[in-house]
MARLUMVO-415166 format. One record per residue (C-alpha): residue in three letters; x, z, y. Coordinates in steps of 0.02 Angstrom, whole numbers, padded with zeros to 5 digits, always signed. Layout:
N
ALAXZY
...
END
This chain:
387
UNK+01533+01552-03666
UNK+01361+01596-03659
UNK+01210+01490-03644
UNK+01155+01437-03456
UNK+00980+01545-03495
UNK+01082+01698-03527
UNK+01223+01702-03401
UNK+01138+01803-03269
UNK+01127+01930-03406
UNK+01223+02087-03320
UNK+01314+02123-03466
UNK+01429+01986-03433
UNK+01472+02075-03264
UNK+01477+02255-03282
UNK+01677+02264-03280
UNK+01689+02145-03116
UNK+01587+02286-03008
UNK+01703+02422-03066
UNK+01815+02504-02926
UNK+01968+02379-02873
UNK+02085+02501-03007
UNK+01974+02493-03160
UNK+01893+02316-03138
UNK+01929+02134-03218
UNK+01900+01953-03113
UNK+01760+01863-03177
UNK+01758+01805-03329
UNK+01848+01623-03360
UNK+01676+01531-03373
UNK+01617+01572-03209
UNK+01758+01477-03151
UNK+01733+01304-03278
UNK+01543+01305-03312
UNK+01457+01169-03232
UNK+01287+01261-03272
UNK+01348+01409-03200
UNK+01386+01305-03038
UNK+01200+01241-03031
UNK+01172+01440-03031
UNK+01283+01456-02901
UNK+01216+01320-02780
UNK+01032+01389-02826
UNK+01043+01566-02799
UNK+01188+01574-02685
UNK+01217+01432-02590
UNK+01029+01373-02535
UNK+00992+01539-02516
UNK+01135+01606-02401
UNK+01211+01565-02213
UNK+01353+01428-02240
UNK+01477+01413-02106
UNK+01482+01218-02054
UNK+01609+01190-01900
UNK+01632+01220-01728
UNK+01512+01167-01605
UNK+01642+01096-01482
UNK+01674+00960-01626
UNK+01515+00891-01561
UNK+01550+00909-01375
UNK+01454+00755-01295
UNK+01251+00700-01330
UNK+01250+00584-01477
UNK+01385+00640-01565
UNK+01376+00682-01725
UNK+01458+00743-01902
UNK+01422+00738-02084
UNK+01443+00887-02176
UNK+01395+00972-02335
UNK+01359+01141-02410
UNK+01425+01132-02588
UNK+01390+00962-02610
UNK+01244+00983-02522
UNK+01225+00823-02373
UNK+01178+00880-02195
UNK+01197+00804-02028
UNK+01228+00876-01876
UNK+01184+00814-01713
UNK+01199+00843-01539
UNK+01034+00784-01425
UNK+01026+00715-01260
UNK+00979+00901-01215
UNK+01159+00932-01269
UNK+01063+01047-01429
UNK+01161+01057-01576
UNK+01032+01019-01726
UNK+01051+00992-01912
UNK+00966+00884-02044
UNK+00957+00841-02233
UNK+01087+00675-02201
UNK+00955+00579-02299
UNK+00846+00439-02254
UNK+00642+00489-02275
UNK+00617+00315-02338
UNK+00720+00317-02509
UNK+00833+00434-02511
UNK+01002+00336-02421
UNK+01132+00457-02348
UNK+01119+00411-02153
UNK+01287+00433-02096
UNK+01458+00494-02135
UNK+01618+00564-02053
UNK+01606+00582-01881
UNK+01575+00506-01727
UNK+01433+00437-01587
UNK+01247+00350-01599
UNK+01091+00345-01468
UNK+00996+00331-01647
UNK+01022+00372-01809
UNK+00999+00217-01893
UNK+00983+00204-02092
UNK+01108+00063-02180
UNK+00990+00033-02311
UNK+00833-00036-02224
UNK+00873+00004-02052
UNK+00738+00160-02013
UNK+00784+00226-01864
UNK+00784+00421-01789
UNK+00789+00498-01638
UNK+00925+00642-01618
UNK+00793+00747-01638
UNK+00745+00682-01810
UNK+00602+00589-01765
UNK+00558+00409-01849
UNK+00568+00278-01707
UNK+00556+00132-01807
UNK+00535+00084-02007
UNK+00491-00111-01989
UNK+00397-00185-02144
UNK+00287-00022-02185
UNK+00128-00085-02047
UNK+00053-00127-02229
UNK+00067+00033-02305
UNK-00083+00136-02333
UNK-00080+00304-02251
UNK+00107+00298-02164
UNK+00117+00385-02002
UNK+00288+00375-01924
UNK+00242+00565-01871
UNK+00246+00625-02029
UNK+00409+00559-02087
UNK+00547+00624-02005
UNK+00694+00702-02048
UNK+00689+00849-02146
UNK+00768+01000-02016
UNK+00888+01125-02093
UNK+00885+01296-02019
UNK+01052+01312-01898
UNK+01127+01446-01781
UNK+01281+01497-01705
UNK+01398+01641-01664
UNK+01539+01624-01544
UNK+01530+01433-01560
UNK+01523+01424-01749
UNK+01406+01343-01834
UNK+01315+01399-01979
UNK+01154+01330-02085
UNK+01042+01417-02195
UNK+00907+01331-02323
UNK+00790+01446-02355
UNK+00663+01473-02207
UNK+00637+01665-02268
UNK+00820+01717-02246
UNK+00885+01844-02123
UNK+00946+01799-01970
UNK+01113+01745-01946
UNK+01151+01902-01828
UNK+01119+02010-01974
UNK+01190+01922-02100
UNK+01353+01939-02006
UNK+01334+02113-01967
UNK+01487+02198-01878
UNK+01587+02043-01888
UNK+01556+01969-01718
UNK+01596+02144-01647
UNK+01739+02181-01732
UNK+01839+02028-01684
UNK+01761+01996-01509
UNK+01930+02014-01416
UNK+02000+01842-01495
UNK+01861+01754-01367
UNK+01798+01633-01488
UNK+01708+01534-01359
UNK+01867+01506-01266
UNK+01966+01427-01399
UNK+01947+01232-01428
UNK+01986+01160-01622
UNK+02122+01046-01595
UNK+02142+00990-01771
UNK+02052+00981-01941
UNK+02159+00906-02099
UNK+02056+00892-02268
UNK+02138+00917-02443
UNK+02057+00877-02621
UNK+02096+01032-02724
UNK+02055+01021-02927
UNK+02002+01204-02937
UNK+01859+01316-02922
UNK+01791+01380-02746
UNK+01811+01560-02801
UNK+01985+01536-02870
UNK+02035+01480-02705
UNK+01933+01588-02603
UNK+01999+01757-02722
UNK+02183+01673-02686
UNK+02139+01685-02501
UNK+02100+01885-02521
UNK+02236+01948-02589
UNK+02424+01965-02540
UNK+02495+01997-02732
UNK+02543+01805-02743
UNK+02633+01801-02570
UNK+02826+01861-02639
UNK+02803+01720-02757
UNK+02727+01581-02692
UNK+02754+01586-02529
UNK+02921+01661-02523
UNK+03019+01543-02456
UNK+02912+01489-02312
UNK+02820+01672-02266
UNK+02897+01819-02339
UNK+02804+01958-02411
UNK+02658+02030-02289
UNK+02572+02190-02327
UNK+02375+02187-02291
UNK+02265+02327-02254
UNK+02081+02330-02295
UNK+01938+02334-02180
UNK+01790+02421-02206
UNK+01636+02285-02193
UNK+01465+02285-02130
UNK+01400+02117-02166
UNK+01407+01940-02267
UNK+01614+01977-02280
UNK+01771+02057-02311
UNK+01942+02071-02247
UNK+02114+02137-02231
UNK+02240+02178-02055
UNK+02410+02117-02086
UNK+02513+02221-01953
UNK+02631+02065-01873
UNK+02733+02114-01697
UNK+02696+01913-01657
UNK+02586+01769-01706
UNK+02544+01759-01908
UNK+02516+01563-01889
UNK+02715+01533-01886
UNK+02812+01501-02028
UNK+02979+01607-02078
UNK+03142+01604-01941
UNK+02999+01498-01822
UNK+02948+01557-01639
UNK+02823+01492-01496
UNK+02805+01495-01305
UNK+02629+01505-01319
UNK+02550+01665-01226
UNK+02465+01778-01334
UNK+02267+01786-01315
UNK+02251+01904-01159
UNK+02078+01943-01187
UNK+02137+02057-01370
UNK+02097+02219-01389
UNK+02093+02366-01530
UNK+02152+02319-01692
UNK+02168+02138-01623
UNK+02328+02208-01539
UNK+02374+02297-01699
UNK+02397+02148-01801
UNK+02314+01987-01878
UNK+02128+01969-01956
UNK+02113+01889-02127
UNK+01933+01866-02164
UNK+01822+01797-02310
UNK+01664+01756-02225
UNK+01539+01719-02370
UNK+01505+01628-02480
UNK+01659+01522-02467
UNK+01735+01520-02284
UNK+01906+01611-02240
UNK+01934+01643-02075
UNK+02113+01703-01988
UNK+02119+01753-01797
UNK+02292+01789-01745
UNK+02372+01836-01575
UNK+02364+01667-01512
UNK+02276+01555-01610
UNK+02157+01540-01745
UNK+02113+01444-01910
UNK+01993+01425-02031
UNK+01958+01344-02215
UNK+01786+01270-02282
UNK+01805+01301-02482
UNK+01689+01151-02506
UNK+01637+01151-02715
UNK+01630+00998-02766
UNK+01569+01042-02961
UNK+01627+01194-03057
UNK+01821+01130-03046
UNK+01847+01038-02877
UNK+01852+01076-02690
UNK+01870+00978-02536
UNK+01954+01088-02428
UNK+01927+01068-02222
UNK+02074+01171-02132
UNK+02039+01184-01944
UNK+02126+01284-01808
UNK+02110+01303-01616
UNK+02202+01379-01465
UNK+02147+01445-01299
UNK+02098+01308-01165
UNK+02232+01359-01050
UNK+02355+01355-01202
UNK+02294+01184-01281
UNK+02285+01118-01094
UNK+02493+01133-01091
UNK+02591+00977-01063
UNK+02700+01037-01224
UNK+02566+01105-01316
UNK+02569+00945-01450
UNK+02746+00956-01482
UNK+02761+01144-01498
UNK+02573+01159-01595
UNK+02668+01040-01732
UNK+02754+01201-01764
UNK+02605+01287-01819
UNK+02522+01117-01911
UNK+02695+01124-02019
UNK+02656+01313-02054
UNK+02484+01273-02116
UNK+02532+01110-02205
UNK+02670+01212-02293
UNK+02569+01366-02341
UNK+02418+01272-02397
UNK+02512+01141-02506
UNK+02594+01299-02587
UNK+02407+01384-02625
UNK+02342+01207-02662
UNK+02467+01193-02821
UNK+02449+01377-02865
UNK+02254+01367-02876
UNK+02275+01208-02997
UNK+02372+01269-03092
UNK+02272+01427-03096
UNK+02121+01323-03145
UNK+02203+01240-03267
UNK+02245+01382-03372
UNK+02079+01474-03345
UNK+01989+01310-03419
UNK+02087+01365-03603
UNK+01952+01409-03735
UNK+02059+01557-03744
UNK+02093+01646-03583
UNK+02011+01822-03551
UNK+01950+01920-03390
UNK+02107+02000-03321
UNK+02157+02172-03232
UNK+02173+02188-03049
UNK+02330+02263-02957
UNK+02314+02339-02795
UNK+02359+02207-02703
UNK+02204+02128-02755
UNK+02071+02207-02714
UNK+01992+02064-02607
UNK+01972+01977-02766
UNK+01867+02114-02821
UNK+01760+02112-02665
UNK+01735+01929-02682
UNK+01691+01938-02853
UNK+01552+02104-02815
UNK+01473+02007-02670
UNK+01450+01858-02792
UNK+01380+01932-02920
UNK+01260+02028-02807
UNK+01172+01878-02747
UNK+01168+01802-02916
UNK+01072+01936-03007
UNK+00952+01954-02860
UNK+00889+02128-02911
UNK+00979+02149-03062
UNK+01134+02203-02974
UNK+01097+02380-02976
UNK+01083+02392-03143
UNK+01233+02308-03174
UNK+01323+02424-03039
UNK+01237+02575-03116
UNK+01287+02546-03289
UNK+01475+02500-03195
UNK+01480+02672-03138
END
């Protein structure tokens, strides 16, 4: 393992930007390396849009929810304007985290020493600081973090220089506009604790090589073709007559989107929206992960779906939508034990980069766009010498 001041060295990465046929995955230490996680986080995360939830998860003023971008604490908040805004979730007095989970305020109220904010951010009250020299409640608000959405998804970005999120996308929103995003509600979000790294679990999400063996019994095999990307992301078509959110031998009354067009009608999207969001729009439903890091071997890992209104307004739609909760239960518990077990392994003093099939070429894509933003200028070197 090299040293932390020469691991964005692009020697170390010259055979993870070959072509899909001639290129290795990463090598193990980008995957155990708690320096080369404080990389990550520095030159990729706080630099980078980061996909936070759905705006309708905040659907009344006051409401709010704690989230984080690897490890990162924001808050998000919905004003009496009914704006969505985001926040550092820590108090401007010492430090204390404000709030967690989810749920309803008219202030934001620190447990610490009980400063108070607006949903705006402002400081409304700090009792005890009339004493101190030079405090102005003005000046000590909370700090804002950069948000914006597409189709009802939120995203934050921490660097006040970045591209916008339109172009960061790129032909994303365009590509999948027939699913009617702002249409479908989230009806559910389950959490897991996963002891692996982000990129092990995103890479698992990209390719289909796994799928005869892990998820035989409650999937089958499914063939993926690759999309060509413009934008922060990648992605694959699996061509499915019916709904991809089912598990094996299962079916469902539920009307497929009507709004679907082009290769929406062709088959499902399977989607890595970086840096560590995957993102699966099917022909009547949809779902989504947050690959949350939590250090250089642990996620917490926020599955959330949604329906169309009409569809999630159905007087059966809990009892047959338990259907499709036991097909992402199932799958994800599968890729869950997989990924550990994949970490586990890597983390041996003696495992080596490893060939790529062609089947998984998505890990190669994720492992390209990663490097990219690490070396920050370097890259085309690295991809020059590659080549």
């Amino acid at each position: 393992m090299p040293p932390i001041d020469d691991m964005l060295d692009p020697k170390h990465y010259v055979n993870a930007l070959k072509p899909p046929l001639e290129a290795e995955n990463l090598p193990p230490w980008c995957y155990t390396d708690e320096g080369f996680h404080r990389l990550e986080i520095e030159r990729v995360f706080m630099k980078v849009w980061n996909f936070v939830g759905r705006g309708d998860l905040l659907p009344n003023p006051g409401d709010y929810l704690a989230a984080d971008v690897a490890g990162i604490p924001i808050l998000l908040t919905r004003n009496e304007k009914g704006v969505i805004k985001a926040f550092a979730n820590s108090c401007r007095h010492r430090g204390t985290q404000l709030l967690t989970g989810e749920g309803n305020c008219k202030a934001i109220v620190c447990p610490y020493h009980h400063w108070a904010f607006t949903l705006d951010g402002g400081l409304i009250s700090a009792g005890g600081m009339e004493d101190t020299v030079g405090f102005e409640m003005q000046d000590n608000g909370l700090i804002p973090v950069r948000l914006e959405t597409w189709a009802d998804f939120l995203f934050v970005n921490f660097d006040p220089q970045a591209e916008s999120l339109t172009s960061y996308l790129g032909e994303l929103p365009s590509h999948i506009a027939s699913y009617d995003f702002p249409n479908l509600v989230t009806t559910r979000r389950k959490v897991w604790d996963v002891a692996c790294n982000w990129k092990l679990y995103l890479e698992n999400q990209r390719e289909s090589y796994h799928i005869p063996a892990v998820h035989r019994q409650s999937l089958g095999d499914q063939m993926a073709a690759p999309i060509d990307a413009v934008g922060a992301w990648s992605g694959s078509l699996i061509p499915v007559a019916q709904t991809a959110a089912l598990l094996k031998g299962d079916t469902s009354p539920f009307p497929p989107i009507a709004s679907r067009s082009g290769s929406a009608l062709e088959g499902s999207h399977f989607l890595s929206l970086y840096p560590s969001t995957y993102f699966v729009a099917t022909s009547d439903c949809f779902w989504w992960m947050e690959i949350r890091p939590r250090g250089a071997a642990q996620i917490e890992l926020v599955v959330g779906s949604g329906f169309p209104r009409e569809t999630a307004a159905r007087p059966d739609f809990e009892e047959i939508a338990e259907r499709y909760y036991r097909r992402w239960d199932m799958t994800h518990a599968e890729d869950n034990v997989i990924c550990e077990r994949q970490q586990a392994g890597i983390t041996s003093p003696l495992a080596l980069p490893g060939r790529l099939a062609r089947r998984e070429w998505g890990v190669n894509a994720v492992d390209r766009w990663i490097v990219e933003q690490l070396l920050d200028g370097h890259g085309s070197e690295t991809q020059a010498a590659a080549e």
